[in-house]
C-alpha positions as CSV (number, residue, x, y, z in Angstrom):
1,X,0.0,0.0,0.0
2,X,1.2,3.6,-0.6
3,X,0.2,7.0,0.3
4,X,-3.5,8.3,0.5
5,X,-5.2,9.0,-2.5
6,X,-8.7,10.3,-1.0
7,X,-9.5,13.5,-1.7
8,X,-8.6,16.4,1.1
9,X,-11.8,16.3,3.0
10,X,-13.8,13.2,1.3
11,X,-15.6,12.6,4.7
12,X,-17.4,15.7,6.0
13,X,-16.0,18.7,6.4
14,X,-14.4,19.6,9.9
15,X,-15.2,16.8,11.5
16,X,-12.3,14.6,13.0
17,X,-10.6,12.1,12.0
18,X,-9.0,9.4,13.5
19,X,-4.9,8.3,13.2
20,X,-3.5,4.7,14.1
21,X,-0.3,4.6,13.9
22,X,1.8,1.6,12.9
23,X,-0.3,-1.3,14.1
24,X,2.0,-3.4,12.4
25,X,3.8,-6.8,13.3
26,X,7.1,-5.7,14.6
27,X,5.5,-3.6,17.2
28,X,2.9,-6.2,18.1
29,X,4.7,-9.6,17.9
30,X,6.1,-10.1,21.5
31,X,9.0,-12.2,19.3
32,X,9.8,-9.2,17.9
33,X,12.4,-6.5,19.7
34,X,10.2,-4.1,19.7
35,X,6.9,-5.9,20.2
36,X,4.7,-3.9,23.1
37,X,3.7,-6.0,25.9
38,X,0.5,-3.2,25.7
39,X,-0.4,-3.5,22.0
40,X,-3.0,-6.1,22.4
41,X,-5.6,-4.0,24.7
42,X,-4.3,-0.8,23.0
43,X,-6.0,-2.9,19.9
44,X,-9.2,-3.0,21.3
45,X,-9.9,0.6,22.1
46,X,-8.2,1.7,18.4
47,X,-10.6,-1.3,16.8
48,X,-13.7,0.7,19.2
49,X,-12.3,4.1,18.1
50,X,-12.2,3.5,14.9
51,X,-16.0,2.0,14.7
52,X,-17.0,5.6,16.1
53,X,-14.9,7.9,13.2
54,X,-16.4,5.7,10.1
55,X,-14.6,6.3,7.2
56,X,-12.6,9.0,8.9
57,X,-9.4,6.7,9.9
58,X,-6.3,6.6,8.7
59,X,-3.9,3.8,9.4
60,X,0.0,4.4,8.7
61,X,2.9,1.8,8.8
62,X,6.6,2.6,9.5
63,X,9.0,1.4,7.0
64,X,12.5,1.0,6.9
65,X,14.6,3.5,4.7
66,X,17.0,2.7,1.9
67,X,19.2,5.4,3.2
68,X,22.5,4.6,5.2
69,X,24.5,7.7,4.6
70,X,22.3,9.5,7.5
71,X,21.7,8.7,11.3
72,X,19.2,6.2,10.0
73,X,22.4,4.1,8.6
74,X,23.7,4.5,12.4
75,X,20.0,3.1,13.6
76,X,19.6,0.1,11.8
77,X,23.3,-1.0,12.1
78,X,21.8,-0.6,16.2
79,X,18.8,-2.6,15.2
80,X,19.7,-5.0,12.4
81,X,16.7,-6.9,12.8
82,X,14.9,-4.1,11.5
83,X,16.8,-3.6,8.4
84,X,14.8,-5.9,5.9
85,X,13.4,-5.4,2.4
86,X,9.7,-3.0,3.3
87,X,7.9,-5.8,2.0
88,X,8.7,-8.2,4.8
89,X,6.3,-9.8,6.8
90,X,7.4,-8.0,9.6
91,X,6.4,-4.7,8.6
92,X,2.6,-5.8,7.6
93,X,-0.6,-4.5,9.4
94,X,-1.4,-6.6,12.5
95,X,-4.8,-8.5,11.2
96,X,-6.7,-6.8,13.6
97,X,-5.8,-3.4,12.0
98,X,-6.6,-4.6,8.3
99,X,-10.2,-3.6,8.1
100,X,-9.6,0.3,10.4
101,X,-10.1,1.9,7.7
102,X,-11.1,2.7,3.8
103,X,-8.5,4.6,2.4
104,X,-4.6,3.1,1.8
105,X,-1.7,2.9,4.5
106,X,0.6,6.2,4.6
107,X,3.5,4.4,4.7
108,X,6.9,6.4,6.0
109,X,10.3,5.9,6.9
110,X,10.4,8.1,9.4
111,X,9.3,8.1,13.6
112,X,6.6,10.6,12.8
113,X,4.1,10.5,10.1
114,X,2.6,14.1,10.1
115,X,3.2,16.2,7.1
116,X,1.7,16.9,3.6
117,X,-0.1,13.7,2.9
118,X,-1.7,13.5,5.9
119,X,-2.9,17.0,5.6
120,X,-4.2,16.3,1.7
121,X,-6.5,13.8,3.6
122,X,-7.3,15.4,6.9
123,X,-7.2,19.1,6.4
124,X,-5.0,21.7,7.4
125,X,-5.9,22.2,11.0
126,X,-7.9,19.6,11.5
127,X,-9.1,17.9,14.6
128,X,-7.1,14.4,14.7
129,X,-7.3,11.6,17.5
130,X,-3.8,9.9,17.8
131,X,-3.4,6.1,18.7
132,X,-1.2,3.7,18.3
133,X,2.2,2.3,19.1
134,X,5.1,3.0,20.5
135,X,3.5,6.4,22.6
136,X,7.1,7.1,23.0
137,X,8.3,7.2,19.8
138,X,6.1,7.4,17.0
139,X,3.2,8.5,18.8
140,X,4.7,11.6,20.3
141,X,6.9,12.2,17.2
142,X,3.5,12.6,15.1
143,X,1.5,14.7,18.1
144,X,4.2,17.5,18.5
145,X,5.0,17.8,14.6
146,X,1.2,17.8,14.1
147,X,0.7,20.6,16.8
148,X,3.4,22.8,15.3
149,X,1.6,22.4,12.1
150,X,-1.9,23.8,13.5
151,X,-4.1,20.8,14.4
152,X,-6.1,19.9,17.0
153,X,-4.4,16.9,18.7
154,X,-5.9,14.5,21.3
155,X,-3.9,11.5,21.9
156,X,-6.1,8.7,23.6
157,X,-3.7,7.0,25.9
158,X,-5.3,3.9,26.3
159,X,-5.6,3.7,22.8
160,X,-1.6,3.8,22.7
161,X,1.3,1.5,23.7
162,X,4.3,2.0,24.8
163,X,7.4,0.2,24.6
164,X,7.5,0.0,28.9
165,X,4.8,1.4,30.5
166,X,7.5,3.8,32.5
167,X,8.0,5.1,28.9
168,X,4.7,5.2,27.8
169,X,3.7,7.2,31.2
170,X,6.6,9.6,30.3
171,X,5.6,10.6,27.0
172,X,1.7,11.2,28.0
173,X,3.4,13.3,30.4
174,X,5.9,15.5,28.2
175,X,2.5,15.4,25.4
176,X,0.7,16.8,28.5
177,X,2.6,19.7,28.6
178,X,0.6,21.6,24.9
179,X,-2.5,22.1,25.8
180,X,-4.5,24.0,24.4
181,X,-3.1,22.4,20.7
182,X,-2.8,18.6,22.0
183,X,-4.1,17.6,24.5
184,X,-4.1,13.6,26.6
185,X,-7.4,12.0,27.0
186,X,-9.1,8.3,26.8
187,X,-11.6,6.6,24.6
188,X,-14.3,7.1,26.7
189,X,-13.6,11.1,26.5
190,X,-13.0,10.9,22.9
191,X,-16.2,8.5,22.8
192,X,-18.3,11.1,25.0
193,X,-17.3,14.1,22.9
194,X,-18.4,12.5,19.5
């Protein structure tokens, strides 16, 4: 799967939109070094989430880059397990993720996934609703760049999954810290407020 190809505000306009982000094997698989021990009940409240939003979800996936002559080169030679072709196994939605949502993957190779083709689907300063895994990486990567950019971020912590739940706490905590653009809730807040 590849970028979105919905048009900017197919769904109605102004209303919110949902964002899981990387529900994917590696993060989920507890064989895998960077499997959550959290992601499973995470999974349910993204799966009850996403019933609420409709057709207003978007799922992304983190891929690996081709690019060693950065700090990514430095990353994977940390993480070799990582560094596989992006149409590994490894890297494929979690089956439980597979039917979130109508529109394609955005598929990155970077920690956070806001930017310009997230926008083209959800507006510019739209109201978003972050979930996913890990809360203390890509989570909070994609809330602070997608604050800075002029949305409306609540991240629904039980709806995310850290990679400890130390980590996870401390970046609900550091995310806590821009309100009025993001702000920490739950799926029974983000539920109530629908």
């Amino acid at each position: 799967m590849s970028s979105p190809s919905a048009e900017p505000g197919s769904a109605q306009p102004g209303s919110a939109w949902l964002i899981v982000i990387d529900p994917q094997t590696i993060f989920a698989s507890p064989d895998s070094a960077w499997g959550s021990p959290f992601f499973g009940d995470a999974m349910v409240r993204i799966r009850e989430l996403a019933a609420s939003f409709g057709e207003n979800v978007l799922v992304t996936r983190w891929m690996p880059t081709g690019d060693r002559d950065t700090a990514w080169g430095d990353y994977f030679a940390e993480w070799p397990f990582a560094d596989r072709p992006q149409s590994d196994p490894l890297f494929d939605l979690v089956p439980e993720a597979r039917d979130l949502s109508p529109h394609p993957t955005l598929d990155l190779p970077t920690f956070g996934k806001w930017g310009a083709a997230i926008e083209a689907v959800v507006g510019r300063g739209a109201h978003v609703v972050l979930t996913g895994v890990a809360t203390d990486c890509c989570v909070i990567s994609t809330a602070l760049a997608a604050a800075d950019a002029g949305a409306h971020v609540t991240v629904a912590a039980d709806a995310c999954a850290g990679s400890t739940a130390e980590n996870h706490a401390a970046a609900l905590h550091v995310m806590g810290l821009y309100p009025p653009q993001l702000t920490v809730g739950d799926t029974a807040s983000v539920l109530a407020a629908r």
